[in-house]
N, C-alpha and C positions, 0 to 999 in steps of 0.2 A: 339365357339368350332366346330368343323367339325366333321361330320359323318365319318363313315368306306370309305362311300361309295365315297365321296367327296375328303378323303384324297388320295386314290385310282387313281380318275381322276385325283388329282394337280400330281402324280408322275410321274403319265403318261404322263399329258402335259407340264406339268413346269422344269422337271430334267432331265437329259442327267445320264445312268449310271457310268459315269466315275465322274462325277462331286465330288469336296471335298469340305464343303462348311465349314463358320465359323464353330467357335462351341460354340458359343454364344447363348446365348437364348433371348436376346433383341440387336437390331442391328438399330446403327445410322446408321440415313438416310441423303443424303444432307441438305437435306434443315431444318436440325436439331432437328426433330422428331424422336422419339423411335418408335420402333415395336419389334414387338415378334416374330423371325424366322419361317416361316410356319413350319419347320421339326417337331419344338415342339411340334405343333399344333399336325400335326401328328401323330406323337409318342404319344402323350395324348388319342388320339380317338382308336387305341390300343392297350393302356395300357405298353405299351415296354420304357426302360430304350434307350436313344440315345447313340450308340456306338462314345463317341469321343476320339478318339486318336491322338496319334503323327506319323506322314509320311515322310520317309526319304527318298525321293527321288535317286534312284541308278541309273546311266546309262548303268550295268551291265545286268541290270535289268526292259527291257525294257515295259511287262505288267502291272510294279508296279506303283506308284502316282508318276507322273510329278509335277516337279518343277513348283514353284510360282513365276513365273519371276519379278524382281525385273524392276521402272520405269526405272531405267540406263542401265539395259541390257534391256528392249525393243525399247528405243531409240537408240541403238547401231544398226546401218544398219546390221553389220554381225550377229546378234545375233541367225539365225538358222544355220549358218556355223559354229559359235565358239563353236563346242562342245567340249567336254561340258561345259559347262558357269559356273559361280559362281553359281546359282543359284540351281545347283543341287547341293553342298553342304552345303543347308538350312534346315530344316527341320521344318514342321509348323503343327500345331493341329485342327483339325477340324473334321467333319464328313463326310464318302464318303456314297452317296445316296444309294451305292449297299447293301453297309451292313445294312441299314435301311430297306431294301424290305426282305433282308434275314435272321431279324428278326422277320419281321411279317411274311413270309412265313411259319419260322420253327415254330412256334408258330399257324399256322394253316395247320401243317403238308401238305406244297405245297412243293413239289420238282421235278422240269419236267424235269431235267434231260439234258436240251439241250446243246449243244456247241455253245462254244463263248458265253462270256460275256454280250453283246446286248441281245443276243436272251434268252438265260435264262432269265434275267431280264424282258424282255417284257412277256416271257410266264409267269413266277412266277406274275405279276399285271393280266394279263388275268383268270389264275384260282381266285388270290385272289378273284377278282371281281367277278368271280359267286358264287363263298362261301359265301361272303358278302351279295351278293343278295340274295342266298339262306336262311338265316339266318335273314333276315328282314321281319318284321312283316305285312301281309297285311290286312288290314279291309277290308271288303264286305260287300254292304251296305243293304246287308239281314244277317243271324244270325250266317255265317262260321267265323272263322277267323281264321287265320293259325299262329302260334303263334311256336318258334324257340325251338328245343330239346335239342341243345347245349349250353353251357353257356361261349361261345367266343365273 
């Protein structure tokens, strides 16, 4: 199980905010082993239900979830020219990472408020992360101990 604080750092280094991933909670591997999605993990360490939905890719609509390109349209040499390809009229179910941070955020009342979808995201894990910190227990190994007021 993963701490606050550890889940924190994987979103940080592991996820791209754009990212849609399964919405699996156990997810074959090649070489034919089971694992259990880190998201889970995540989402377990605090407490939040994973937002999985369905994404319909629109070309209308061009801030929304991109198509899951299918292997025949990525073998197709024109497949950044042929817009739009088959593939944006697919639709697939998974989890997008943003809404996963914008659970824990609003659930530790973070909202920074910035433009552009990067930059919120990266600020919303910077504050998480000093809440989190702040909210962790330290021992001193004389008779202080600083022990958390909130029950987050």
């Amino acid at each position: 199980m993963l701490t606050k604080l550890e889940a924190i750092k994987a979103l940080q280094k592991e996820y791209h905010y754009s990212e849609i991933l399964k919405g699996d909670e156990f997810i074959k591997q090649e070489d034919g082993t089971t694992v259990r999605n880190k998201l889970y993990d995540i989402a377990d360490a605090f407490g939040i239900k994973l937002p999985v939905i369905t994404f319909q890719p629109d070309p209308d609509y061009p801030k929304g979830p991109l198509p899951n390109h299918t292997e025949e349209c990525l073998t197709n040499k024109n497949w950044r020219t042929d817009f739009p390809c088959a593939c944006w009229g697919i639709s697939y179910t998974g989890i997008a990472v943003m809404d996963v941070v914008h659970r824990i955020a609003n659930k530790y009342d973070v909202h920074p408020g910035m433009m552009g979808r990067g930059f919120n995201y990266r600020a919303q894990l910077e504050q998480l992360k000093k809440k989190v910190e702040q909210e962790t227990i330290h021992i001193t190994t004389g008779k202080m101990v600083s022990v958390p007021l909130n029950d987050k």
